[in-house]
C-alpha positions in Angstrom: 206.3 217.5 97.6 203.8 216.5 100.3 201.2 213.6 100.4 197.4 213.6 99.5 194.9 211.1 100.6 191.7 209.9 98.5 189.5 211.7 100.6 191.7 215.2 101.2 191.5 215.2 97.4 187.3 214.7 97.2 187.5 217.7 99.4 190.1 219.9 98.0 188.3 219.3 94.6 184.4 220.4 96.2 186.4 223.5 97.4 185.9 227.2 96.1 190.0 226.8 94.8 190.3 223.3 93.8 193.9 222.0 92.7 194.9 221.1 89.1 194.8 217.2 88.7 197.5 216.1 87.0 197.5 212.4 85.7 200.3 210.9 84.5 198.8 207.5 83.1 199.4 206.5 79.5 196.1 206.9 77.6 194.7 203.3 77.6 194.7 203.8 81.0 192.6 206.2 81.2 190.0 205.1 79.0 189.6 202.4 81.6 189.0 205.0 84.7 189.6 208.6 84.6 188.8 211.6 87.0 186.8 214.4 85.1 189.2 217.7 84.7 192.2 216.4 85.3 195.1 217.5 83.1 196.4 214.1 81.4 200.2 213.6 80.6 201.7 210.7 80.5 204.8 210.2 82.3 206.8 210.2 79.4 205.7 213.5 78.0 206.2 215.7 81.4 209.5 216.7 80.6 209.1 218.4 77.3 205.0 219.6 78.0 206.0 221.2 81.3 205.1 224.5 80.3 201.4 223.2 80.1 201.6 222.4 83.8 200.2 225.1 85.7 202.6 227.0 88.3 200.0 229.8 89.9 197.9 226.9 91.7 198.7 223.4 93.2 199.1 221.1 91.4 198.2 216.8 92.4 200.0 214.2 90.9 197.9 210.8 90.0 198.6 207.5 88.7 197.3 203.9 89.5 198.8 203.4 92.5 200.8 206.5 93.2 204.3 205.6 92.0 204.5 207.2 88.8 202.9 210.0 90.3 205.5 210.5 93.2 208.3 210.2 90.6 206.7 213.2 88.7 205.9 215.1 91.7 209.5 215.5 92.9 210.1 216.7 89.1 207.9 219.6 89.9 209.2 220.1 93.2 212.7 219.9 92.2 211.6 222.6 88.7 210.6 225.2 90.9 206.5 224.7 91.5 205.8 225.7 94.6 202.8 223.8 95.8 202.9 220.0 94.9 201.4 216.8 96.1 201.2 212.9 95.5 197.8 211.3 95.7 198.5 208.1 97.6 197.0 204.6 96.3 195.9 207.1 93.1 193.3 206.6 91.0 193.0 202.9 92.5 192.5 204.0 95.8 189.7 207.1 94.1 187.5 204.0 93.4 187.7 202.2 96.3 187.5 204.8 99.0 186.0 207.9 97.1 183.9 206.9 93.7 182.5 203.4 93.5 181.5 204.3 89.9 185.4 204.4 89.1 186.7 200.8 87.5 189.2 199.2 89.3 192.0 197.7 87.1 
């Protein structure tokens, strides 16, 4: 698992082979503030909806803050996906450094 700023991920995501967003907030959360294309599993679901998780591209981790996020990321690093990374400050640190149109919550 390696770590992903705010602004590496704007970039990676304008990119001709952006990453597969994976956020793992429960869904109240994201009715709040949520990032267009991710894939959305709650933390709680990852185990048993693994096999919707994409393995042939890399795959970014979000939550809020970047906690749950890092706890899911080792999962995938530790169940064999190759290329796996924890956005830091997540989705919190989107809409303060990244998208001011984002909430904050």
């Amino acid at each position: 698992m390696q770590h992903l700023s705010v602004v590496e991920l704007a970039r990676w995501l304008a990119s001709d082979e952006p990453p597969c967003v994976l956020d793992v907030r429960e869904p109240w959360e994201l009715a709040i503030a949520s990032m267009p294309g991710s894939l959305t599993i709650p933390i709680g679901e990852i185990t048993r909806r693994l096999v919707e998780i994409p393995r042939d591209r890399a795959v970014v981790c979000l939550c809020h803050h970047g906690m749950r996020s890092m706890q899911v990321a080792l999962f995938l690093d530790h169940n064999g996906y190759q290329t796996v990374y924890n956005v830091d400050g997540g989705i919190d640190a989107w809409a303060r450094e990244v998208d001011p149109n984002c909430p904050v919550y």
